[in-house]
C-alpha positions as CSV (number, residue, x, y, z in Angstrom):
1,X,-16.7,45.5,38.1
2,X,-12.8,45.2,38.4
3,X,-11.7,41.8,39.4
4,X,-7.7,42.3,40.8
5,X,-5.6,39.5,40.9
6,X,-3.2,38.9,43.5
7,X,-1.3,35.4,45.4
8,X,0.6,32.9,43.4
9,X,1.4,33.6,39.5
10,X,0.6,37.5,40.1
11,X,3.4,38.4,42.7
12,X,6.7,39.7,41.9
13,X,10.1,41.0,43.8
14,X,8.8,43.7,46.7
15,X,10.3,45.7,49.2
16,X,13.2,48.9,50.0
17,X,16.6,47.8,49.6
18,X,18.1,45.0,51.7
19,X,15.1,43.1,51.6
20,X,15.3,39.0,50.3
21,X,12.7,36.2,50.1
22,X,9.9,38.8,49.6
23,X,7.3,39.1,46.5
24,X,4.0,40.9,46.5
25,X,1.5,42.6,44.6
26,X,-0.5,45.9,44.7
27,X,-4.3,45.4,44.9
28,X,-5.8,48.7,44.9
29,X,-3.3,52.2,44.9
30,X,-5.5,55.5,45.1
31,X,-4.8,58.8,46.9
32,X,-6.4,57.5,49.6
33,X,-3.9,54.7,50.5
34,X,-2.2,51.8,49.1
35,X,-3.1,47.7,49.8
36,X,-0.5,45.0,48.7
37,X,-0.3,41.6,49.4
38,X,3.5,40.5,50.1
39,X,5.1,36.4,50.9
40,X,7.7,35.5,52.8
41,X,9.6,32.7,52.2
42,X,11.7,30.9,54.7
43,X,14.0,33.5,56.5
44,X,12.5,35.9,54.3
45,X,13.0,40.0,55.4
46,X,12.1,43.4,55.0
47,X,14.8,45.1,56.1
48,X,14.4,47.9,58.8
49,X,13.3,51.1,56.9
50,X,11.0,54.4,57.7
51,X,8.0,56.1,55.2
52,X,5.9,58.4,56.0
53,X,2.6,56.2,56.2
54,X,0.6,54.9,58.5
55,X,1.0,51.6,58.4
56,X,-1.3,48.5,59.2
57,X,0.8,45.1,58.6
58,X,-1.9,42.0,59.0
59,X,-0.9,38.4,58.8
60,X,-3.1,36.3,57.1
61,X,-1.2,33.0,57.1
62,X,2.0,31.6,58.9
63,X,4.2,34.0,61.1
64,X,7.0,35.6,61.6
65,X,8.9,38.2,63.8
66,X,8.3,42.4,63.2
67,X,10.1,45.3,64.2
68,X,9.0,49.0,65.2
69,X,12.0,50.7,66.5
70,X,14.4,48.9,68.5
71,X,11.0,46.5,69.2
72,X,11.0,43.4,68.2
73,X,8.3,40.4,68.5
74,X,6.9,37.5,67.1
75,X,3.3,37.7,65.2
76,X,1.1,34.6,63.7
77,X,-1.4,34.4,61.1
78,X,-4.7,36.4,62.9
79,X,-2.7,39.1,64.1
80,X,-1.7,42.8,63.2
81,X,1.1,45.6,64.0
82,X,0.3,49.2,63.5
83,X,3.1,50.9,62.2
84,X,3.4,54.7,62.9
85,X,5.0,56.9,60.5
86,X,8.6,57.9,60.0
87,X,9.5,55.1,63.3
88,X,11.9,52.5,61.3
89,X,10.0,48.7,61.3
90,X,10.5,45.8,59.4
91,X,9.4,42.1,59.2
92,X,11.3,39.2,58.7
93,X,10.5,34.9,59.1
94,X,12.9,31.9,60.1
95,X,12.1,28.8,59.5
96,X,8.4,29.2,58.1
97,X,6.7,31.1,55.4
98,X,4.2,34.2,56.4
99,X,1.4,36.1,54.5
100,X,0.7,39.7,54.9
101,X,-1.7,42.5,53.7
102,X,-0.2,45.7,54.2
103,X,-2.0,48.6,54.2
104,X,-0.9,52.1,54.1
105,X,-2.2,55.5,54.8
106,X,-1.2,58.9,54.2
107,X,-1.1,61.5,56.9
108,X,-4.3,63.7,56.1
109,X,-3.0,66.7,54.5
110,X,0.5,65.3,53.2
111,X,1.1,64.6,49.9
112,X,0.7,61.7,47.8
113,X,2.2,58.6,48.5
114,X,3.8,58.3,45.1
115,X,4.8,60.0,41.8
116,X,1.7,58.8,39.9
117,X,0.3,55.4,41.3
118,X,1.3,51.9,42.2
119,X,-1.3,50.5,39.8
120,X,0.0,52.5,37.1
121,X,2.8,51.2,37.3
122,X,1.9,47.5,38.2
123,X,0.0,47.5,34.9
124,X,2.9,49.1,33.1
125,X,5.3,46.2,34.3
126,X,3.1,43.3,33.7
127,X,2.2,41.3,30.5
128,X,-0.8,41.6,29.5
129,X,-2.2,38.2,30.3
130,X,-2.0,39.2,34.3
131,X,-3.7,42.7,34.1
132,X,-7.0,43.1,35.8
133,X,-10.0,41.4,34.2
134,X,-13.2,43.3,33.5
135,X,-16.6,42.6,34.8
136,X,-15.6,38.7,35.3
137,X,-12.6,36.2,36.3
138,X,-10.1,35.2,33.0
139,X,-9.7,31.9,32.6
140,X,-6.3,30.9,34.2
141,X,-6.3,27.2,34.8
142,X,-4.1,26.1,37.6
143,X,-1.9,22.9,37.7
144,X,0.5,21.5,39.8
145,X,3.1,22.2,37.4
146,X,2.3,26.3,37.9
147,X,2.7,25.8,41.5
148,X,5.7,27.6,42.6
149,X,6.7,26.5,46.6
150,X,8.5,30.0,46.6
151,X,5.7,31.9,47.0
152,X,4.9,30.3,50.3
153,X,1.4,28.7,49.3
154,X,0.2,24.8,49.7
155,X,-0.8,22.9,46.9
């Protein structure tokens, strides 16, 4: 069994170009599709871009405004978007902090999503104390002092 981490301590910077206020973490990056977890601080954004995926943006916590096209709406914490491919979207917050799993698919029949994989690389980047633990949680003890109110999570 692979336990993943993701959520405070395991994020880091996310998004295309233009985007602020924004850290995430890949959870699971196969052929099959790509899950991350991104946080939004207050007036965070991803700015308007386009990828090929299918793309299923689900707010977990908070809320926030998203974009398809020229489309624009607010969303709260127990709702989804469905973003088609190759149709610019983005997300952005105001004056509150929003949670998101983001999931995206591949057309069937188009190639991969990425040179190599996302967890590749996520396990490249990171120090070895935050890669994925083996057939049971690591002991990470949390204290107030690790909290970090950037990352958009209570205490």
């Amino acid at each position: 069994m692979e336990i993943r981490r993701f959520g405070p301590g395991h994020r880091r910077p996310e998004g295309p170009p233009g985007t602020k206020g924004l850290t995430g973490q890949v959870i699971h990056s196969d052929e099959r599709g790509v899950v991350t977890e991104l946080a939004f601080s207050r007036r965070g954004l991803i700015a308007p871009h386009a990828n090929p995926n299918l793309t299923l943006f689900v707010v977990i916590s908070g809320g926030g405004f998203v974009q398809v096209g020229e489309e624009r709406t607010r969303i709260n914490h127990g709702e989804a978007v469905l973003w088609p491919p190759d149709v610019p979207h983005g997300a952005y917050t105001d004056g509150s902090e929003m949670r998101a799993i983001v999931i995206e698919l591949p057309e069937r029949g188009a190639p991969t999503l990425l040179e190599g994989s996302a967890e590749d690389v996520e396990m490249a980047a990171a120090p070895p104390e935050t890669l994925p633990a083996s057939g049971a949680l690591a002991e990470r003890p949390v204290t107030r002092h690790d909290y970090d109110s950037t990352e958009g999570e209570p205490w």
